[in-house]
Backbone atoms as SQL, in Angstrom:
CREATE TABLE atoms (id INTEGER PRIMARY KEY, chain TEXT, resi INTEGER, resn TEXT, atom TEXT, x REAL, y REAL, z REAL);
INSERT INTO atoms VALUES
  (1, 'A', 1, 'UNK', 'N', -3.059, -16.826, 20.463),
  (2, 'A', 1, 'UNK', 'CA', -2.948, -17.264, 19.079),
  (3, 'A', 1, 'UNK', 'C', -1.565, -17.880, 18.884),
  (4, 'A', 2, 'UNK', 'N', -1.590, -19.040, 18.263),
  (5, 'A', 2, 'UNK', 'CA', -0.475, -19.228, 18.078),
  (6, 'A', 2, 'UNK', 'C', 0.517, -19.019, 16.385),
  (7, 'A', 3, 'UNK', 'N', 1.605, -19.692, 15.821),
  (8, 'A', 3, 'UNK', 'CA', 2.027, -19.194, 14.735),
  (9, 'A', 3, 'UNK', 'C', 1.556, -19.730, 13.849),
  (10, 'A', 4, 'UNK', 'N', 0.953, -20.848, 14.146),
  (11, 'A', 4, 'UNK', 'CA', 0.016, -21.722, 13.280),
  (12, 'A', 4, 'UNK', 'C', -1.329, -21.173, 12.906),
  (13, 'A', 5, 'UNK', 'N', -1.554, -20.391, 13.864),
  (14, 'A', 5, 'UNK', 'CA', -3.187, -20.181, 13.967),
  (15, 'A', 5, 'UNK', 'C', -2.720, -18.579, 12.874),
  (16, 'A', 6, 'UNK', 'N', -1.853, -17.774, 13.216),
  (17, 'A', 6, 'UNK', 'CA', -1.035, -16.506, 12.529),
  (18, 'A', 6, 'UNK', 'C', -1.048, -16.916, 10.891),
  (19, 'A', 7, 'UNK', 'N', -0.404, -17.890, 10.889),
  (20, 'A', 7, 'UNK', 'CA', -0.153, -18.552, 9.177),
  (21, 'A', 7, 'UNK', 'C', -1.482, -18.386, 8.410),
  (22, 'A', 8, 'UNK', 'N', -2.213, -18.955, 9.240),
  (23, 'A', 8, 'UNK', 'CA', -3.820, -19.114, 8.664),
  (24, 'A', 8, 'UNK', 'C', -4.370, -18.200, 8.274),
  (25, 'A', 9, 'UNK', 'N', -4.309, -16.655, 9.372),
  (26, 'A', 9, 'UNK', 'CA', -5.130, -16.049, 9.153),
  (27, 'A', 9, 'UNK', 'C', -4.612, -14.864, 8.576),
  (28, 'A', 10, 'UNK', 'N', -3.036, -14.875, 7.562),
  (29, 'A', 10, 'UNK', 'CA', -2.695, -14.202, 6.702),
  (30, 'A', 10, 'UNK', 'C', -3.611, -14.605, 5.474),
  (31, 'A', 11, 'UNK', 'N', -3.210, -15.404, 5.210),
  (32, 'A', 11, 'UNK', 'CA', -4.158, -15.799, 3.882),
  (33, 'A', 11, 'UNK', 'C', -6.013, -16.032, 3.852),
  (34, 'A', 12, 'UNK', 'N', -6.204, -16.056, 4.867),
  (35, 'A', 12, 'UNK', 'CA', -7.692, -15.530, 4.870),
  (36, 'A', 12, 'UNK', 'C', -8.394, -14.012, 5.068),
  (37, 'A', 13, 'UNK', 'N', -7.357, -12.986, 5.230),
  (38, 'A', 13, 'UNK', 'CA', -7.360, -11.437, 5.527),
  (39, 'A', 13, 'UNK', 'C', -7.219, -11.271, 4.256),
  (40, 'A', 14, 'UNK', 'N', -6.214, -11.921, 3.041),
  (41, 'A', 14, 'UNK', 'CA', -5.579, -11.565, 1.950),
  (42, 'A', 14, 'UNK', 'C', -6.980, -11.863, 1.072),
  (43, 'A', 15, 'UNK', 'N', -7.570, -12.871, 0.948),
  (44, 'A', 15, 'UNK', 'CA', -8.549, -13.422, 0.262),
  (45, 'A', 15, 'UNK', 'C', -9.829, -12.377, 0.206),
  (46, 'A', 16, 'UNK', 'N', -10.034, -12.138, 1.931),
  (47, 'A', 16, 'UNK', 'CA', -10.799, -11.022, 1.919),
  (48, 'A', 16, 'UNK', 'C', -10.783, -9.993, 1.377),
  (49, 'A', 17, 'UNK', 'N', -9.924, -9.478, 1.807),
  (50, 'A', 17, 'UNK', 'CA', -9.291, -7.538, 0.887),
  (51, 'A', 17, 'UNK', 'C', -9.445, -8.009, -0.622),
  (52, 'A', 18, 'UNK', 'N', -8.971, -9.039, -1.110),
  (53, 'A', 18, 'UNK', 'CA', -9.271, -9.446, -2.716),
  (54, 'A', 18, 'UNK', 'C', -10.609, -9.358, -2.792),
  (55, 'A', 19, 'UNK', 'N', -11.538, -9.993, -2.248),
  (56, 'A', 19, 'UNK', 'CA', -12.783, -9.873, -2.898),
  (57, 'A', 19, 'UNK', 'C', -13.871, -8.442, -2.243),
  (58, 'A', 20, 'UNK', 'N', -12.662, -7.617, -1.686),
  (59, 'A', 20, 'UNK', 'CA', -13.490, -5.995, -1.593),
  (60, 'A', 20, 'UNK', 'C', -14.306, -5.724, 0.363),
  (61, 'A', 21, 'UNK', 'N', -13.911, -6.924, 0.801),
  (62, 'A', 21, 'UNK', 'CA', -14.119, -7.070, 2.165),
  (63, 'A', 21, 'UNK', 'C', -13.468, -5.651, 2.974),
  (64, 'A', 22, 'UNK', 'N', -13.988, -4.370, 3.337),
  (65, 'A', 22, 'UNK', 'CA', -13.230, -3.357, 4.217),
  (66, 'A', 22, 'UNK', 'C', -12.908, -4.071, 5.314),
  (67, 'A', 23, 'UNK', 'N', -13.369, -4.367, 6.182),
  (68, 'A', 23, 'UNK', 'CA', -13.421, -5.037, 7.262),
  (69, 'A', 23, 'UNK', 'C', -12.004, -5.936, 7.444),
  (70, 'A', 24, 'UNK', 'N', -11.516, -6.271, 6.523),
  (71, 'A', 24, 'UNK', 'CA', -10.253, -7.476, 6.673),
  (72, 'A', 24, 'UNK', 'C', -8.956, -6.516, 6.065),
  (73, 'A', 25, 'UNK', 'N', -9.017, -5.424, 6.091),
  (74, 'A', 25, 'UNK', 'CA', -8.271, -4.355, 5.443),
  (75, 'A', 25, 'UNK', 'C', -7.438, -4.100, 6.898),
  (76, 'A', 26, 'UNK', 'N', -7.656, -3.343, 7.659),
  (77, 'A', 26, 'UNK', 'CA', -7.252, -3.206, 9.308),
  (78, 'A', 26, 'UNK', 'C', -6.757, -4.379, 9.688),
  (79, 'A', 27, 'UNK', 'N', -7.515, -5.496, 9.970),
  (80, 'A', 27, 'UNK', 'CA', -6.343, -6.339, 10.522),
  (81, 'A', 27, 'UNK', 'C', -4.858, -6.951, 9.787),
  (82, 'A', 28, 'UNK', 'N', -4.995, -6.742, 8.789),
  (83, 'A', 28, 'UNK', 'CA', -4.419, -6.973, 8.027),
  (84, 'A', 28, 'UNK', 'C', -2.894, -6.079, 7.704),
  (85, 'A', 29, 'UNK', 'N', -3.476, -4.675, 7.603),
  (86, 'A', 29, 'UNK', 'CA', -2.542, -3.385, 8.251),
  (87, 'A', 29, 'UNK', 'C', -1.820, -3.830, 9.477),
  (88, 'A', 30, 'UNK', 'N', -2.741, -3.753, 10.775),
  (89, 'A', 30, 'UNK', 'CA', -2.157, -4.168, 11.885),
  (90, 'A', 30, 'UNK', 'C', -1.205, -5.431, 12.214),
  (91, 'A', 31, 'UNK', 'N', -1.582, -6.950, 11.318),
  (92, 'A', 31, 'UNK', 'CA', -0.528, -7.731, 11.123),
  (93, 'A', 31, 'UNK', 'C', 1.265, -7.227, 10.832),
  (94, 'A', 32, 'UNK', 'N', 1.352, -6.357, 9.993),
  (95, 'A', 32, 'UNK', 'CA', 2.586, -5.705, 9.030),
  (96, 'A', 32, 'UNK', 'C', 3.056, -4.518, 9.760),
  (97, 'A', 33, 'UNK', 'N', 2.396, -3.642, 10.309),
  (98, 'A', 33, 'UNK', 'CA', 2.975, -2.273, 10.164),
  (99, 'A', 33, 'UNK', 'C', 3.985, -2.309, 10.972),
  (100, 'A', 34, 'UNK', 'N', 4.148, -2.911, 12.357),
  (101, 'A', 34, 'UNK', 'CA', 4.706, -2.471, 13.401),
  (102, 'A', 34, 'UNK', 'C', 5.933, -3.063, 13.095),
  (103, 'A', 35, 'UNK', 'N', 6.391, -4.286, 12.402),
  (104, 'A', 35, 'UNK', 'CA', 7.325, -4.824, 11.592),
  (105, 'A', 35, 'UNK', 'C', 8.388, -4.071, 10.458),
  (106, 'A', 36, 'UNK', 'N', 6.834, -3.173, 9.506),
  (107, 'A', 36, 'UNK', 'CA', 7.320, -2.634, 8.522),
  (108, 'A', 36, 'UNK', 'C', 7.715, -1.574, 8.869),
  (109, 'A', 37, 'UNK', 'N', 7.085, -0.801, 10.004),
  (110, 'A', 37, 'UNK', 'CA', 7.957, 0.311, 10.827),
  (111, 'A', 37, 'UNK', 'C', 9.054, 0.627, 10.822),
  (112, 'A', 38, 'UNK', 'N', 9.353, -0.923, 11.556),
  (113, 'A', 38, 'UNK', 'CA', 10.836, -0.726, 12.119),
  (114, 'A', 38, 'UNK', 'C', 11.918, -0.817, 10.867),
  (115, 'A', 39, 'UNK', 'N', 11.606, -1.571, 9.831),
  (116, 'A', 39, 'UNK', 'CA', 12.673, -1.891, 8.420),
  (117, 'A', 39, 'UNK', 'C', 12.514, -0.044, 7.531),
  (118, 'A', 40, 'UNK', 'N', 11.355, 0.241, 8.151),
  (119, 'A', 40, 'UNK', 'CA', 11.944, 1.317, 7.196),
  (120, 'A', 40, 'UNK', 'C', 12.345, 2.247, 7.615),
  (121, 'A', 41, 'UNK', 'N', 12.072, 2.498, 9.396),
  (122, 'A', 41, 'UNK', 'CA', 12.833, 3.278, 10.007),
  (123, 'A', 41, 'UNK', 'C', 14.472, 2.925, 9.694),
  (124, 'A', 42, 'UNK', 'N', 14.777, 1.881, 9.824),
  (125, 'A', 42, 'UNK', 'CA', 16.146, 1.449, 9.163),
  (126, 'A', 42, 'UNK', 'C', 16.231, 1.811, 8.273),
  (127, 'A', 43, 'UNK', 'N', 15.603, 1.400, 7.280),
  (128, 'A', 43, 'UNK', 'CA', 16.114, 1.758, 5.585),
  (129, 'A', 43, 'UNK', 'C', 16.392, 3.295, 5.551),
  (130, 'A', 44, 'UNK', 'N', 15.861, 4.203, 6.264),
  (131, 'A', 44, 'UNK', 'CA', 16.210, 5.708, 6.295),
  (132, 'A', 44, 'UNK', 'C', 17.177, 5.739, 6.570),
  (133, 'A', 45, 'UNK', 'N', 17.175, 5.380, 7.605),
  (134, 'A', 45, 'UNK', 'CA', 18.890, 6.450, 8.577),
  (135, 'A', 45, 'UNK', 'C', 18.430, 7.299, 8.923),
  (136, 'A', 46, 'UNK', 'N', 19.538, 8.061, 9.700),
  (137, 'A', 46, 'UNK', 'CA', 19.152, 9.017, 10.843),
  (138, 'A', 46, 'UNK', 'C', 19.256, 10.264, 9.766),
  (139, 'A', 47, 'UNK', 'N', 19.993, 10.565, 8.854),
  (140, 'A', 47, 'UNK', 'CA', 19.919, 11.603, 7.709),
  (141, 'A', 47, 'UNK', 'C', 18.476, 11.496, 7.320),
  (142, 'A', 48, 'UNK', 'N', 18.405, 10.811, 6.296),
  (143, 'A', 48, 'UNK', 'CA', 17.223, 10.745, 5.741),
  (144, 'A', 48, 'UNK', 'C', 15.989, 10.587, 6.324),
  (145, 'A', 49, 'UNK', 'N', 16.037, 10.280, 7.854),
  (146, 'A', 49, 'UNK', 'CA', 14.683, 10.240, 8.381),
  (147, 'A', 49, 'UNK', 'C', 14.260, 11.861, 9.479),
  (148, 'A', 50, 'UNK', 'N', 15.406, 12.552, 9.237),
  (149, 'A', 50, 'UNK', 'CA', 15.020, 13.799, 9.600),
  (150, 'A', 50, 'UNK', 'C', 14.469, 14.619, 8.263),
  (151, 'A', 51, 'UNK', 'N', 14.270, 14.202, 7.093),
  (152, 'A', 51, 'UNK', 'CA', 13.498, 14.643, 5.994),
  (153, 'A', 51, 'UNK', 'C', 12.293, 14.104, 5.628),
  (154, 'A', 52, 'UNK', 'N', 12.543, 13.015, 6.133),
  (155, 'A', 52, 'UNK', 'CA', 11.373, 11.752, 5.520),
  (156, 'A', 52, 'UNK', 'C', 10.782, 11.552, 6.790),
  (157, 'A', 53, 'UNK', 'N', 9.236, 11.581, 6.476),
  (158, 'A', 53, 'UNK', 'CA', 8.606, 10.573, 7.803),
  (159, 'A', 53, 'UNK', 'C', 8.230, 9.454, 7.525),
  (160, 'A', 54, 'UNK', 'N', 8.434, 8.247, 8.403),
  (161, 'A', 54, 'UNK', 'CA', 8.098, 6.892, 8.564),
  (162, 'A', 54, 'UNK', 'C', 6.639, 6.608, 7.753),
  (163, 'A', 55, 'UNK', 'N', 5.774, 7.796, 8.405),
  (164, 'A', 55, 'UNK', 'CA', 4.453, 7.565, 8.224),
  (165, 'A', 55, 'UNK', 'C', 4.342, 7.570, 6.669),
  (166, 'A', 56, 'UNK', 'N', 4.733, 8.728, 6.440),
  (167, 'A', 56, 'UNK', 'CA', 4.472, 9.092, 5.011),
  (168, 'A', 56, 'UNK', 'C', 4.649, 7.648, 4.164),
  (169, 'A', 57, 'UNK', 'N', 6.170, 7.024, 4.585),
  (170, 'A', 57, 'UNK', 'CA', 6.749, 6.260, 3.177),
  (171, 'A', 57, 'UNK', 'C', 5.748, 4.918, 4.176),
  (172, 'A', 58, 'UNK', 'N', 4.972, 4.629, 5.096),
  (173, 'A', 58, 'UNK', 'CA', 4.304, 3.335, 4.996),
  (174, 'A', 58, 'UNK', 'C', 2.985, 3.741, 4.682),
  (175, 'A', 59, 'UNK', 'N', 2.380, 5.002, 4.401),
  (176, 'A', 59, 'UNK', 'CA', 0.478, 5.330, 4.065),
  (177, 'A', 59, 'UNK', 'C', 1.321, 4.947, 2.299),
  (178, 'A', 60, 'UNK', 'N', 2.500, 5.590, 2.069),
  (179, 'A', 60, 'UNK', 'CA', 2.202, 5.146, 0.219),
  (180, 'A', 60, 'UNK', 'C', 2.532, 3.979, -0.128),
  (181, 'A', 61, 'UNK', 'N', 3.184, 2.967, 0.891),
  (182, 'A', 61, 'UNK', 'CA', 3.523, 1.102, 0.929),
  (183, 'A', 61, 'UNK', 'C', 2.138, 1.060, 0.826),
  (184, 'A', 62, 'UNK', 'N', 1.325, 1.315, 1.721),
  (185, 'A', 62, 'UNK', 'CA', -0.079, 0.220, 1.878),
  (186, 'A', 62, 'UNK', 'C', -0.936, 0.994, 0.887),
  (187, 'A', 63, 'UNK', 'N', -1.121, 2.273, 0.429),
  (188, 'A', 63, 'UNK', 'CA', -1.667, 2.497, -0.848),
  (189, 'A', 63, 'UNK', 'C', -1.273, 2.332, -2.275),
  (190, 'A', 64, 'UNK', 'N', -0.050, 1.539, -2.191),
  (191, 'A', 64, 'UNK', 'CA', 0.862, 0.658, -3.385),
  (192, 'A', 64, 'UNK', 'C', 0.181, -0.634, -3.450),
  (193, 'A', 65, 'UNK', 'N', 0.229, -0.977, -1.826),
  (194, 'A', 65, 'UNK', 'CA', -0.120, -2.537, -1.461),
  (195, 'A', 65, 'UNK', 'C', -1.337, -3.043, -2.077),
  (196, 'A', 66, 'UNK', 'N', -2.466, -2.332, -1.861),
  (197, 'A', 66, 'UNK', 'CA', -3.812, -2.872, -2.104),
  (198, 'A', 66, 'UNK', 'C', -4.009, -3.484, -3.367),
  (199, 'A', 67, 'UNK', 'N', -3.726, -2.216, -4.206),
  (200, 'A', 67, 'UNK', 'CA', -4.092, -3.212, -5.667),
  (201, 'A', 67, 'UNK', 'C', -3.527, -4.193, -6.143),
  (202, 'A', 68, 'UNK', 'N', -1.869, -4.152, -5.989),
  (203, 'A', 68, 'UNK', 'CA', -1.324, -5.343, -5.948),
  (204, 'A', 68, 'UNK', 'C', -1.505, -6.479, -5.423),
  (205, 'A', 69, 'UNK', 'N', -2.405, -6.426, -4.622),
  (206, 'A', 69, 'UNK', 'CA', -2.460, -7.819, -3.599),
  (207, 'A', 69, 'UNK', 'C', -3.317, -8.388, -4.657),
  (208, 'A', 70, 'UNK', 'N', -4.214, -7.642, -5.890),
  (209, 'A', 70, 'UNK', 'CA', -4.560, -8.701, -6.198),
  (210, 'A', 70, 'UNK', 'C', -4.086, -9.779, -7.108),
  (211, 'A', 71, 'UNK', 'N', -2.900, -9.765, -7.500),
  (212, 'A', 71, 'UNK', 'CA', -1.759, -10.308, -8.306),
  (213, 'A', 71, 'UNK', 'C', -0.763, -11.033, -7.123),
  (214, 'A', 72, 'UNK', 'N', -0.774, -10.743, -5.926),
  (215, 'A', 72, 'UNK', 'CA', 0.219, -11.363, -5.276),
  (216, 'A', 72, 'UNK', 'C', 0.036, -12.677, -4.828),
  (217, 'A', 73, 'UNK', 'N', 0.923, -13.633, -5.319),
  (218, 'A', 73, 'UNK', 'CA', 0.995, -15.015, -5.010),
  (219, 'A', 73, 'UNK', 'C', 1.355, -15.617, -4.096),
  (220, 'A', 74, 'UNK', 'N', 1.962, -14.854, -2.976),
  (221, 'A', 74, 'UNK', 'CA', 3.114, -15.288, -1.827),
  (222, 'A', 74, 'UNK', 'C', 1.491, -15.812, -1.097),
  (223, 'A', 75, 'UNK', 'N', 2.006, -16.677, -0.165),
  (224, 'A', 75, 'UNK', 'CA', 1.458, -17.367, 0.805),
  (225, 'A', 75, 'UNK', 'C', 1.988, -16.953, 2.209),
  (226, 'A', 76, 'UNK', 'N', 1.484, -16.665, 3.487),
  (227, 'A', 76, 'UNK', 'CA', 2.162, -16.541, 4.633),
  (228, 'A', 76, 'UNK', 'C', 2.351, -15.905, 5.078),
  (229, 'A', 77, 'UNK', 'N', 2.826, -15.075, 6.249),
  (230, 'A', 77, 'UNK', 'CA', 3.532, -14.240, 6.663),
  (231, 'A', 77, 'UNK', 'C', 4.521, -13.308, 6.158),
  (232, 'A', 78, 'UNK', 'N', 5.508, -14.363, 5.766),
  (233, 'A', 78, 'UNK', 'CA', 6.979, -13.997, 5.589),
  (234, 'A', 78, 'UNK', 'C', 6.593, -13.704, 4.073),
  (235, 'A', 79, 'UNK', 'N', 6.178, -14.089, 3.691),
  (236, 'A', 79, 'UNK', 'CA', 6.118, -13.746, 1.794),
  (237, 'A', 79, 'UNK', 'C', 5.170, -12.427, 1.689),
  (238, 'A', 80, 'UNK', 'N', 4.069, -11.843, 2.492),
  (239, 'A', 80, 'UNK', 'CA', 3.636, -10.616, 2.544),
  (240, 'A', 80, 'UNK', 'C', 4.505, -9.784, 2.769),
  (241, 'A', 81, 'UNK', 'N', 5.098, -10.163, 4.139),
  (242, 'A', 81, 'UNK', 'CA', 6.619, -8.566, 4.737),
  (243, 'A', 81, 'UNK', 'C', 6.947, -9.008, 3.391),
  (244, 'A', 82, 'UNK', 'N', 8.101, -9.406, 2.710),
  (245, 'A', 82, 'UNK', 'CA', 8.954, -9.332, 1.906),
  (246, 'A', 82, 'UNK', 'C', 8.679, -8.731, 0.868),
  (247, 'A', 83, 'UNK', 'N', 7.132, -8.683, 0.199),
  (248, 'A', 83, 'UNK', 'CA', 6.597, -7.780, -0.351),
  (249, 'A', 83, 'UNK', 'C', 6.239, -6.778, -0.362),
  (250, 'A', 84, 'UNK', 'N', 5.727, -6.288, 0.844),
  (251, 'A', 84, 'UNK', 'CA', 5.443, -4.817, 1.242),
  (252, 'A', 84, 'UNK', 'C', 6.668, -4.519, 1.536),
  (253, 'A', 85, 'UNK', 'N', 7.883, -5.093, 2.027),
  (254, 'A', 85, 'UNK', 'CA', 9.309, -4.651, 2.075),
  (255, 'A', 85, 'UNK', 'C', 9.986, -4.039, 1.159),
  (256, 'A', 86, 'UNK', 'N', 9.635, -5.009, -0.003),
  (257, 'A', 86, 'UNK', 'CA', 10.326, -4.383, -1.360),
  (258, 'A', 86, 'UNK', 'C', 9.600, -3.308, -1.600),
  (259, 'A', 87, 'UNK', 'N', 8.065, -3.188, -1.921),
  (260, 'A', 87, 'UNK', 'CA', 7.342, -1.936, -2.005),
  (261, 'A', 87, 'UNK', 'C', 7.880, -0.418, -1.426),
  (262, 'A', 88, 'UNK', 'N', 8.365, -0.484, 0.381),
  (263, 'A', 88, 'UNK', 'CA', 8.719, 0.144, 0.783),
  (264, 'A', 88, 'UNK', 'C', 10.052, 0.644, 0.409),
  (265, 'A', 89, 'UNK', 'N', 10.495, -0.272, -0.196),
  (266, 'A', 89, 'UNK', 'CA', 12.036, 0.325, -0.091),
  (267, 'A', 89, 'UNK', 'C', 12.011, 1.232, -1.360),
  (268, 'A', 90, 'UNK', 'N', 11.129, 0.659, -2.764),
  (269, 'A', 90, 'UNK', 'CA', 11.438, 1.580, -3.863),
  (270, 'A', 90, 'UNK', 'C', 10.210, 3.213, -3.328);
């Protein structure tokens, strides 16, 4: 796949999950997480992530995420992370 072919098939996963598609929910997860992982393993620190688990603060990002997506306007890749980014961080 290339980044072109990647671009595309953010916004056709997004379209899906909007109109109630389960099926486009998972790949869609799997696009983000391993990304969003790592920013929020950062955003912890080594203090705060011996209290906090990773898991925890990305199952309540992507159960923040869903309904919002149907209001979200970003296009792309980079405009999804940046959203589930901010999500994660508050």
């Amino acid at each position: 796949m290339t980044a072109a072919d990647g671009a595309r098939e953010t916004p056709a996963l997004l379209d899906r999950v909007r109109r109630g598609d389960r099926a486009a929910w998972s790949p869609l997860v799997a696009r983000f997480d391993g990304r969003l992982r790592l920013y929020v393993r950062y955003r912890l620190g080594r203090a705060l992530a011996r209290r906090v688990d990773v898991d925890d603060v990305l199952q309540e990002t992507w159960l923040r995420a869903l309904p919002a997506l149907a209001t979200f306007e970003g296009d792309g890749d980079n405009a999804l992370y940046r959203f589930l980014a901010t999500l994660a961080r508050h």
